[in-house]
C-alpha positions, -999 to +999 in steps of 0.1 A: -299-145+758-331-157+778-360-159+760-396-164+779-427-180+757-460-185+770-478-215+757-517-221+758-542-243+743-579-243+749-591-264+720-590-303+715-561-323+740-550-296+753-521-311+773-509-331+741-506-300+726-488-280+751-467-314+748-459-310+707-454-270+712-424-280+739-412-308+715-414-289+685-399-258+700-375-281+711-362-298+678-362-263+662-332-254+690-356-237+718-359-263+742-371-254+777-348-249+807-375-241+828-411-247+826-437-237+849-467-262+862-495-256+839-527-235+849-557-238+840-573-205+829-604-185+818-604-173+785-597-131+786-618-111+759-638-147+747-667-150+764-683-187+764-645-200+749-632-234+768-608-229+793-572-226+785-544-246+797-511-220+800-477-228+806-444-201+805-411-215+796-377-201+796-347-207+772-313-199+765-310-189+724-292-170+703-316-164+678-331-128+668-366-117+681-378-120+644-366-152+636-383-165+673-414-151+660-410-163+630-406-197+645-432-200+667-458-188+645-441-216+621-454-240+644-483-228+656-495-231+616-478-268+618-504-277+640-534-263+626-540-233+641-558-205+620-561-169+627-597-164+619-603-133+649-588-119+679-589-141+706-604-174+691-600-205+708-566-223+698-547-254+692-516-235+704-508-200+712-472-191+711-459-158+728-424-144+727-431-122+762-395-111+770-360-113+750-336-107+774-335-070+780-342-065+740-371-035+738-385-033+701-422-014+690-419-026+653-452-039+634-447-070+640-431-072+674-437-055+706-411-067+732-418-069+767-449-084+754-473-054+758-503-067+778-485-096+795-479-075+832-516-074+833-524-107+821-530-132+855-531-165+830-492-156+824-479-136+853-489-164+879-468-194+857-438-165+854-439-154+883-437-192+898-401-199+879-387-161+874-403-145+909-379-120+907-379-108+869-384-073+868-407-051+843-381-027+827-412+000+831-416+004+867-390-016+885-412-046+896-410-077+903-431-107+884-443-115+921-454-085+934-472-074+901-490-111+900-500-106+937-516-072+930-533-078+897-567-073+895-583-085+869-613-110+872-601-135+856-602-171+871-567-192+871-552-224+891-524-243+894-532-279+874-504-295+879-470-301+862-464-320+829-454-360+839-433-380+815-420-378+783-446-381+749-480-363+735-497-394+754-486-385+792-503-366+817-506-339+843-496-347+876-522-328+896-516-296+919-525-294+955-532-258+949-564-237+947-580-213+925-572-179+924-588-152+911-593-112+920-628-098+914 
């Protein structure tokens, strides 16, 4: 089954921590077959927070929605981050968006992710390696939802991981900014 995980950091090296989420998501048997370039994002409901850098990735697991939740927030702890309040700056933020066509509302677990169809900072990187994913809602398609969002939030292309290692770069987009006000 596909799962789709969105990545974001917004506190200290933020690329060498997208870089250890991928790794470590990797050697835990959730490595990415696709990856999007990573964007560069204003932070949604944290005013005067650093700018996020957001990446979505797509894999090929058996594993139960649980146990990836289970996992993720695994590593998110490994690497220091600490739930202090909603929408905090983060080391690494880990999101199971989409389980195949697996729908759950459980206390724990809401799958499709529920805010992520209105969310720019992860329809723009899904919607750049799954254009034509559907919401199970309303029918449609990760493009056209990202082209008519409208929410004010600021987000561009940075560029797409280069290398291997924590210690490699961004290979910079030629892209602009986008944002809808």
């Amino acid at each position: 089954m596909d799962a789709t995980i969105a990545l974001g950091s917004n506190l200290g090296d933020r690329v060498a921590n997208l870089r250890e989420g991928l790794r470590r998501l990797a050697q835990k048997g959730l490595p990415p077959a696709v990856l999007s370039s990573v964007w560069e994002t204003e932070p949604v409901d944290s005013p005067g927070s650093p700018w996020f850098l957001n990446l979505v990735m797509r894999t090929a697991t058996p594993r139960a929605s649980l146990e990836i939740l289970d996992l993720l927030l695994a590593i998110e702890r490994e690497l220091g981050r600490v739930r202090t309040t909603r929408n905090a700056p983060r080391i690494l933020d880990l999101d199971l968006l989409l389980l195949g066509d697996e729908r759950c509302a459980g206390p724990r677990l809401v799958l499709p992710h529920p805010r992520m169809w209105e969310r720019r900072f992860v329809m723009e990187p899904l919607a750049e390696i799954a254009p034509g994913l559907r919401d199970p809602s309303t029918g449609r398609t990760a493009r056209e939802i990202c082209r008519d969002l409208r929410h004010t939030s600021r987000v561009r292309r940075w560029g797409v991981l280069a290398g291997s290692g924590a210690s490699s770069g961004i290979i910079p987009a030629s892209g602009g900014e986008h944002s809808q006000a």
